[in-house]
C-alpha positions in Angstrom: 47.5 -179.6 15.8 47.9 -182.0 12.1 51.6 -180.1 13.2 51.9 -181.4 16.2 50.8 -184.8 15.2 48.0 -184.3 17.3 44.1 -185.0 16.9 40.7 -183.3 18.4 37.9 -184.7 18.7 35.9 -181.6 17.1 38.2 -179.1 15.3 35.1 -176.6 16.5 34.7 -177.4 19.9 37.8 -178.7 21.6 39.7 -177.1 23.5 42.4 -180.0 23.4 44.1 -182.1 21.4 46.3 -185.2 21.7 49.2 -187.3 20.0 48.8 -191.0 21.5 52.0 -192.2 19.8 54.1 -189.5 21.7 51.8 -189.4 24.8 51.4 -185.8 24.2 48.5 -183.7 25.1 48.1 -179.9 23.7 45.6 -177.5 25.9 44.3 -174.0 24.6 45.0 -171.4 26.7 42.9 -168.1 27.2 46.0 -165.6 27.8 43.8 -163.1 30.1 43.6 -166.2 32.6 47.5 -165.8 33.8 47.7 -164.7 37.5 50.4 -165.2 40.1 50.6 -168.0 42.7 52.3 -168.0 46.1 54.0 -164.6 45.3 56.0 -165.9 42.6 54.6 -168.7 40.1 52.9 -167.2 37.0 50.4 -169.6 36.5 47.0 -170.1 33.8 44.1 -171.4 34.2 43.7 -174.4 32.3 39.8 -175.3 33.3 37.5 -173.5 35.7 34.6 -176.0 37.8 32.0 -174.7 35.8 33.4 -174.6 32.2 31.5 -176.8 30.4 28.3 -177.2 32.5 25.2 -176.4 31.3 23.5 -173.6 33.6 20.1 -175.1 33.4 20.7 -178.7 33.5 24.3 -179.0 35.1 25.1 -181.6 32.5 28.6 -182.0 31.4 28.6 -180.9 27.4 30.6 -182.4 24.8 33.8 -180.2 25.0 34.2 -180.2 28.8 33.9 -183.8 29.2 37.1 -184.5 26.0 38.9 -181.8 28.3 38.1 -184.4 31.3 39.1 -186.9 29.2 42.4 -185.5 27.7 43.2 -183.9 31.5 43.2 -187.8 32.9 45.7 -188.4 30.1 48.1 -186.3 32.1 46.9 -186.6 35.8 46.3 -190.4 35.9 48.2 -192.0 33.0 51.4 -190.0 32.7 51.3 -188.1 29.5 53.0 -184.8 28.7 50.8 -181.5 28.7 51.8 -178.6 26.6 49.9 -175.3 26.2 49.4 -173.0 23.0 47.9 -169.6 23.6 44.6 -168.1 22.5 43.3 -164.6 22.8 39.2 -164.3 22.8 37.3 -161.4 21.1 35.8 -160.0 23.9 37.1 -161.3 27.3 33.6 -160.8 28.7 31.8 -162.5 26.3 29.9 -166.1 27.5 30.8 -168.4 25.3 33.6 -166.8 24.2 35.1 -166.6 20.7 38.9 -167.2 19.9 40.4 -163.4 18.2 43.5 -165.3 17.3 45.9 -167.8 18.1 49.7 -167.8 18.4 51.0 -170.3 16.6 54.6 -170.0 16.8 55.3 -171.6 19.5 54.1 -174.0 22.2 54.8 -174.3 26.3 55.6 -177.2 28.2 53.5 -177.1 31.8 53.3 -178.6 35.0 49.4 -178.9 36.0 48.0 -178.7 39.4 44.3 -179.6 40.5 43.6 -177.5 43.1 40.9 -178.3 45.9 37.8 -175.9 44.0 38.2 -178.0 41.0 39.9 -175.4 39.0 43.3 -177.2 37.1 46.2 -174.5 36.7 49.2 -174.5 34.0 52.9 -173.5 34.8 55.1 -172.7 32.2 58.1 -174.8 32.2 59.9 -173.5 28.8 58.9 -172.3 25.7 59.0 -174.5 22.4 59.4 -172.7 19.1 57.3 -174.4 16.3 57.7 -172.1 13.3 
């Protein structure tokens, strides 16, 4: 992210980051989440209802609630989301643990909020960083 002139909140926890000077927000992306939309758009799934919630309490923890905060950035106040890709461990795993992450390049989306909640990523073009 230093790359990118970008900053998270917690280098451990967040799954965002953001460059304020360029209105710019970066989002992790798990690549098992990609499905097809109406036939045709490949999309990903940026953040599910429940990410983030605690089971017990239904309190929003620290991580989900930067993603809320760094989503708004882009929904309400008009800054530019981008995507980089991360694989996890073991897909099934809850949390889950990041295997690796590419770090060649970057994607410029499109979000959408759909009616459940859940906020899906198109791809718009790739960005080579290295």
């Amino acid at each position: 992210m230093r790359y990118l002139g970008a900053v998270q909140k917690n280098a451990v926890w967040s799954w965002c980051a953001v460059n304020h000077d360029e209105r710019k927000v970066y989002f992790s992306i798990w690549t098992d989440t990609v499905g097809v939309r109406d036939g045709k758009r490949k999309s990903y799934i940026i953040q599910e209802s429940d990410w983030g919630i605690d089971e017990v309490t239904g309190k929003v923890k620290p991580a989900r609630a930067d993603h809320d905060e760094k989503l708004a950035l882009v929904l309400d106040e008009g800054y530019e989301p981008f995507g980089y890709f991360i694989e996890a461990k073991d897909k099934d795993a809850y949390p889950r643990q990041i295997e690796e992450t590419k770090t060649g390049f970057i994607m410029s989306l499109e979000l959408e909020r759909l009616p459940s909640g859940v906020i899906l990523a198109y791809a718009k073009r790739r960005i080579e960083i290295r």
